[in-house]
N, C-alpha and C positions, 0 to 999 in steps of 0.2 A: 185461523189466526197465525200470521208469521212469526216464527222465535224472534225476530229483530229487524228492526225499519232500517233498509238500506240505505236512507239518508238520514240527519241529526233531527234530532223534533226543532220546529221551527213555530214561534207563534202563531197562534192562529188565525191575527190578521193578516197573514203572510198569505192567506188560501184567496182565493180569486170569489171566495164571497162577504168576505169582512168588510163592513162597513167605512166610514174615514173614524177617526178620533173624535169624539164628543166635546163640544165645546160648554154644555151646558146641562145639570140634571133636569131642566126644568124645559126644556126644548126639545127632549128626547120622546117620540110617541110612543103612547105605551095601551096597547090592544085591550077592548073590553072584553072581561072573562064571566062563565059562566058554571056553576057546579059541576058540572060533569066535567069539566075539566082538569082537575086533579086526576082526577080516575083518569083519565085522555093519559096523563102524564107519568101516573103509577106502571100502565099497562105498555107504554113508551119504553119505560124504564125495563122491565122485564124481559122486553123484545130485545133490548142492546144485550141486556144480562148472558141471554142465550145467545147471541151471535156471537160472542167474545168472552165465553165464561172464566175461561183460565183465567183471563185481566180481571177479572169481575172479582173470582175466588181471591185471588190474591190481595185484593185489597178488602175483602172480607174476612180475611184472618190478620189484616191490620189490627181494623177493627175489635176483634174478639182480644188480637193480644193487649191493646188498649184498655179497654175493659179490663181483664183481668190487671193488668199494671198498676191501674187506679187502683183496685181491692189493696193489692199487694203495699204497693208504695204508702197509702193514706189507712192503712188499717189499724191504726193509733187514731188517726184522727178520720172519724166518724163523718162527720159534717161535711168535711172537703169532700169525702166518698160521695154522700148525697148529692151536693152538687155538682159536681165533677160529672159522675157519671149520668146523671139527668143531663148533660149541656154540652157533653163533648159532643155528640151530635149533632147538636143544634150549630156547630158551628162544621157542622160535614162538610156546606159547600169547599170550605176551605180545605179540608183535609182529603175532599176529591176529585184534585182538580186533573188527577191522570181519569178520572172518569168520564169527567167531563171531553179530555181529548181524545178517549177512545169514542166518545159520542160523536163527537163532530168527524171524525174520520170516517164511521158509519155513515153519517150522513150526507153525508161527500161522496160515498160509496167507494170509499179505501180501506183495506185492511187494518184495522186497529193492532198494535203490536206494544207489548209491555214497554220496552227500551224508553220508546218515544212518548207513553203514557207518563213512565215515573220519573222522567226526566224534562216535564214540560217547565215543570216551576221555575226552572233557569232564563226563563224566558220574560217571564215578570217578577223579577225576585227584589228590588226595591217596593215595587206596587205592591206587592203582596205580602213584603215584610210590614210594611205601614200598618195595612191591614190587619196583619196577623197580630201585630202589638196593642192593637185597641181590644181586638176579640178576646184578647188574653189580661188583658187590663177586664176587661168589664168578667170574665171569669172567673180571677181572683179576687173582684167584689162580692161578684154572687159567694164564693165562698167562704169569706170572710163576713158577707153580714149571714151566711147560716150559720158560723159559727158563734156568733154574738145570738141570734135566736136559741140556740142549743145552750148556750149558757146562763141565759136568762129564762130559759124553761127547766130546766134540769139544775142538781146538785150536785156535779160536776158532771165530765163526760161521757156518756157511756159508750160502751163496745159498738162494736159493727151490729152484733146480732140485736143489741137492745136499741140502737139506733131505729130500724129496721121495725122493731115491735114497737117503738112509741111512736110510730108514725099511722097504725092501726088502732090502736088501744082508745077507742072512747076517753077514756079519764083524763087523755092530751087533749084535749077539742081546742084548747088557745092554742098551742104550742104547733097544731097543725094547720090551722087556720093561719099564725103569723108565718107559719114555713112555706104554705102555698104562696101567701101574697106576696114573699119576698121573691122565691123562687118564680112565681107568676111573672114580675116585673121585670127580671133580669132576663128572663128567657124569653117575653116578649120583645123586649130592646134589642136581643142578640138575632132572634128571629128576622126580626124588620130589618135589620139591618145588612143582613148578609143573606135572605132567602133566594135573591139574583145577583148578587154584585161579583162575589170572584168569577162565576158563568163569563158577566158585562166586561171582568175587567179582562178575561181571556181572549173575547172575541172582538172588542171596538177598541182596544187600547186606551179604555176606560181611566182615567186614574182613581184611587181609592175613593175621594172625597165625591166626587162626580157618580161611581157604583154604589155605595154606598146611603147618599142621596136619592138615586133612583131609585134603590129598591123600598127605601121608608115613604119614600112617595107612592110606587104598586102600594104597598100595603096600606098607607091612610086615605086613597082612592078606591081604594075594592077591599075595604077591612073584612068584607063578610065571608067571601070567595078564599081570601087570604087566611082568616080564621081557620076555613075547612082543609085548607089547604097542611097550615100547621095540625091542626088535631090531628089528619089522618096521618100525618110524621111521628109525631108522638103517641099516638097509639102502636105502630108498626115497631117503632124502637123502644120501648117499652117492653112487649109482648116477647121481642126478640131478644132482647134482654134479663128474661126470667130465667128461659133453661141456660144457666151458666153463659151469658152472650152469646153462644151459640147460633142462636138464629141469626147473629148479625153476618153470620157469613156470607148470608144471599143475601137478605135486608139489607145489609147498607150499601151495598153495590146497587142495588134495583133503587134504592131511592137515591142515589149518587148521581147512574142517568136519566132521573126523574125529574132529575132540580135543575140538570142541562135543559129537557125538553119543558119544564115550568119556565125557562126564561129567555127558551126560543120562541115560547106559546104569548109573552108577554110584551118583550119587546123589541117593538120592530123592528127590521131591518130595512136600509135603503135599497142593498141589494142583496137578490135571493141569493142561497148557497148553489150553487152550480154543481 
């Protein structure tokens, strides 16, 4: 891997395999998938990890320091923590979109280099602001109705750690059942919405509403595929998320060029990547 790309990062319809501009979410052809495909996309993802780890690590201790900041910042309020930290990742395509350009450079067969990784977003920074301000709206929903769930279960609010215990504790069985469905619905929404779009809006000059579009279309045309697709997300950042976020070091880079290759794997291209 090169300390630094001899020239500026440049979009990446700029590359001699980017499709034209998308006229329409509902025009755009979108490949039937199959179970093993995740897995195709996991083990995709692992293979970029290794070829470019330094870029990989680095935005894996994004991640971790993420994670702990949410502890830190929301440890008065309990609930935000909950949500927060279940959903920041759900919203990872967004927050790795240098992942996404070390991908495409691999697969272009160009050396991936941090500079040009962490400096892509200059490139769609309206589109992705747009973007980013819905993701962030429907994030401080989700947080805000856990916090009305918390209040309406509980006699006032409790600590991190009791948080954390009523969430296991039999004796909550309403207060856990209302916190999954709430949390169920907002991280569905968040999911659908964004599991290919910053990918779409990198590589076709997608605009928000058109990526956006597309990818709740993938998901209510192959809900089932898609399901598997999120579980084995949330299981992986979860898991990685116990020992102290730690695991997110490797984990969230490996599922970062994951969701590159889940939306190369999805939809199509007019013309191949050269």
């Amino acid at each position: 891997m090169s300390a630094a790309d001899p020239t500026p990062a440049s979009p990446l319809p700029a590359g001699p395999g980017a499709p034209p501009p998308d006229s329409s979410a509902f025009s755009i052809p979108l490949r039937t998938l199959g179970f093993a495909d995740p897995l195709r996309w996991l083990a995709s993802g692992w293979r970029d990890f290794v070829r470019c780890p330094l870029i990989g690590l680095f935005y894996g201790a994004c991640f971790v320091g993420m994670g702990w900041a949410l502890v830190t910042v929301f440890q008065r309020a309990p609930a935000y923590v909950l949500a927060l930290s279940a959903g920041f990742l759900l919203v990872g395509p967004f927050l790795a979109l240098g992942l996404y350009q070390a991908s495409y450079r691999l697969e272009r067969g160009e050396t991936p280099a941090l500079t040009d990784s962490a400096m892509i977003w200059r490139n769609r920074l309206s589109t992705m602001g747009v973007f980013g301000v819905v993701l962030l709206v429907l994030e401080m929903l989700w947080a805000r109705a856990s916090l009305v769930v918390f209040a309406l279960s509980f006699d006032g609010m409790p600590d991190f750690k009791g948080s954390i215990l009523a969430l296991f504790d039999p004796k909550n069985t309403d207060f856990i059942i209302a916190w999954v469905i709430v949390g169920g619905i907002f991280a569905g929404l968040i999911f659908a919405v964004s599991v290919i779009s910053i990918p779409m809006m990198l590589h076709r000059s997608s605009d928000a509403i058109t990526a956006g579009l597309t990818s709740m279309r993938l998901v209510l045309t192959q809900p089932a595929v898609l399901l598997w697709w999120g579980a084995l997300l949330t299981t992986l950042v979860v898991l990685a998320m116990l020992p102290g976020f730690a695991g997110l070091l490797v984990v969230g880079p490996v599922l970062g060029h994951a969701s590159w290759h889940a939306y190369r794997s999805t939809v199509a291209s007019e013309v191949p990547i050269s």
